[in-house]
C-alpha positions, 0 to 999 in steps of 0.5 A: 557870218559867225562870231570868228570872222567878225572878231577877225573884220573887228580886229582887222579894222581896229589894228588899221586905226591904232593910234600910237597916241592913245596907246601911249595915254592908254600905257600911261593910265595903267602906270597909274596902278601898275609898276611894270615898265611900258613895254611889259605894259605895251606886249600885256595889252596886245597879249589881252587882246588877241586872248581875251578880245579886249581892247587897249582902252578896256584894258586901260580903264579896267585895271586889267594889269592887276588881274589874274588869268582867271579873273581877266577871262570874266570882263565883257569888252567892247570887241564882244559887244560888237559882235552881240551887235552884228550876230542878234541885231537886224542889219538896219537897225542902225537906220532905225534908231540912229538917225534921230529925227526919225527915231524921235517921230517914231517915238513921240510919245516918249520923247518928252521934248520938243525939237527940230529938224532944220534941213526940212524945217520952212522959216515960220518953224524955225523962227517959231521955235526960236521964240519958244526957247531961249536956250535949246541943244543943236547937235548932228541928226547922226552923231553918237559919243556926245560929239557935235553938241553945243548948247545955244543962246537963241539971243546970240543968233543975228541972221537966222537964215544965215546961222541956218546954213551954217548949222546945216554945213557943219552938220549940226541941223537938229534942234532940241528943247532943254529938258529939265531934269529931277531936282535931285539930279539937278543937285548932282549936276546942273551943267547937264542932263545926267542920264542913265544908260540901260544896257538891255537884252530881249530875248527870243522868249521874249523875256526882257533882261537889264543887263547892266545900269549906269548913272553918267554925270556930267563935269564941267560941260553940257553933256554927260557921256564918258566921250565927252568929259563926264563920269559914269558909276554902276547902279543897281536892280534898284537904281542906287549909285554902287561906287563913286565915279569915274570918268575916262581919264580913270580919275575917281570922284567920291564926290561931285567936284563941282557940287560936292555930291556924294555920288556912292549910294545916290538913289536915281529917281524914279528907276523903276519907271525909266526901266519899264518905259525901256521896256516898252520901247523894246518890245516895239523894236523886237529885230533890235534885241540888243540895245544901249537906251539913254534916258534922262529923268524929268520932274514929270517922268523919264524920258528916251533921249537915244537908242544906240544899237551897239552899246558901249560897255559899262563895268567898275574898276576893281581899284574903285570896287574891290571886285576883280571880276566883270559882267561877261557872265550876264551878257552870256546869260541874256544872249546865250552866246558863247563869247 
């Protein structure tokens, strides 16, 4: 399949889920930095879309109003991700990373935690892993965007077979042990383990490129993805926090509210670990060249929390940043795709 038709299939599916609700939160974030009327706004996005294979919430967080021709044509976006995904991934490389029980047993070794499987699970397992954990993350073996995710009181479980089958019949059957993260991490946010995502590319030379690095910081809740009320801001090749955050409502942080951080120029520990341990992972899943790694930083090391074979797409609002200009021009670099 070339890279048209899976614009086109993308396209199709999109325009058959458009939510007049979030077209009109995405118009009224744009309103934010722009004086156009919500129509010009409106007919912009769809203009974006079919010129530049943007999407409405790409255009939204990006301050794509405010750019020029020029500059627009420079922004990666989520419809070209997808299609780096389906032209360069192999076809089961969902199956191989994103059912997390078995990515976790085939990459014990970089796991860092202890977890469990609750559908395969015998009763002395589970009550055995209860016992070791006070608190522990229950979330759905499949799940992605941090959906499903609660962080459990073992105190609070009266009748375990029962809570068992109830975890299982709202498909929340997998069980994780609370990593601790890094103590400056920690100071940046307690309330959830912030990770940093590694968009990564490795190509058929078999040279391994970082596409892009990413600090997500929770805010208010116990997980830290953009999905789910967090913030996120760009690092760079050293692992230094270039801007303040953001989160996906497009408000900007200078510093953490609830810790009062300063989140520009915070230096993530142990970076150049967590990229090379990515490393490693990759070359062990060579028919999945492009990949999103999440990975949280322990006292002890980083550790792969998920892989996800289609990677979301991270880039600085240029009223936050002052560059005007995206990172298409590194996803070209790495892949050699013409997108």
């Amino acid at each position: 399949m070339g890279q048209l038709a899976v614009r086109m299939r993308y396209l199709a599916g999109r325009a058959r889920h458009l939510s007049p609700a979030n077209l009109s939160e995405f118009t009224e974030q744009v309103r934010r930095v722009s004086k156009a009327p919500a129509p010009v706004i409106v007919a912009d996005m769809m203009w974006c879309a079919f010129r530049y294979d943007m999407g409405f919430r790409d255009y939204a967080v990006w301050d794509i109003r405010l750019l020029k021709a020029r500059e627009r044509k420079t922004w990666m976006t989520h419809p070209k991700s997808y299609r780096i995904t389906k032209l360069l991934n192999s076809a089961d490389a969902r199956e191989l990373v994103e059912d997390k029980p078995r990515f976790y047993s085939d990459f014990a070794d970089e796991i860092r935690r202890e977890w469990l499987d609750l559908r395969t699970a015998d009763p002395g397992e589970i009550d055995a892993f209860l016992t070791r954990h006070a608190r522990f993350i229950a979330k759905p073996s499949q799940g992605f965007g941090g959906a499903g995710i609660d962080l459990v009181d073992t105190a609070d479980i009266d009748d375990v077979p029962a809570w068992r089958d109830a975890q299982i019949a709202k498909d929340q059957t997998l069980l994780e042990e609370v990593l601790a993260q890094h103590p400056e991490l920690e100071a940046l946010y307690p309330g959830s383990v912030n990770t940093i995502r590694l968009v990564t590319f490795l190509d058929k030379n078999g040279t391994f490129h970082v596409i892009a690095g990413v600090l997500r910081i929770g805010n208010g809740g116990v997980i830290d993805n953009f999905a789910g009320g967090g913030m996120f801001t760009m690092l760079d090749e050293h692992g230094v926090a270039l801007y303040p955050g953001v989160d996906k409502k497009s408000n900007v942080f200078e510093h953490h509210p609830v810790t009062g951080v300063q989140i520009a120029g915070l230096q993530v520990p142990m970076y150049d670990e967590a990229v090379a341990m990515v490393e490693r992972l990759s070359r062990r899943l060579p028919q999945i060249p492009y990949m999103g790694w999440d990975v949280a930083v322990t006292p002890e090391g980083p550790a792969v929390i998920e892989a996800n074979h289609n990677s979301s797409v991270f880039q600085m609002k240029p009223t936050v940043s002052g560059v005007r200009t995206g990172l298409l021009h590194r996803y070209r670099e790495a892949t050699g795709l013409e997108l």
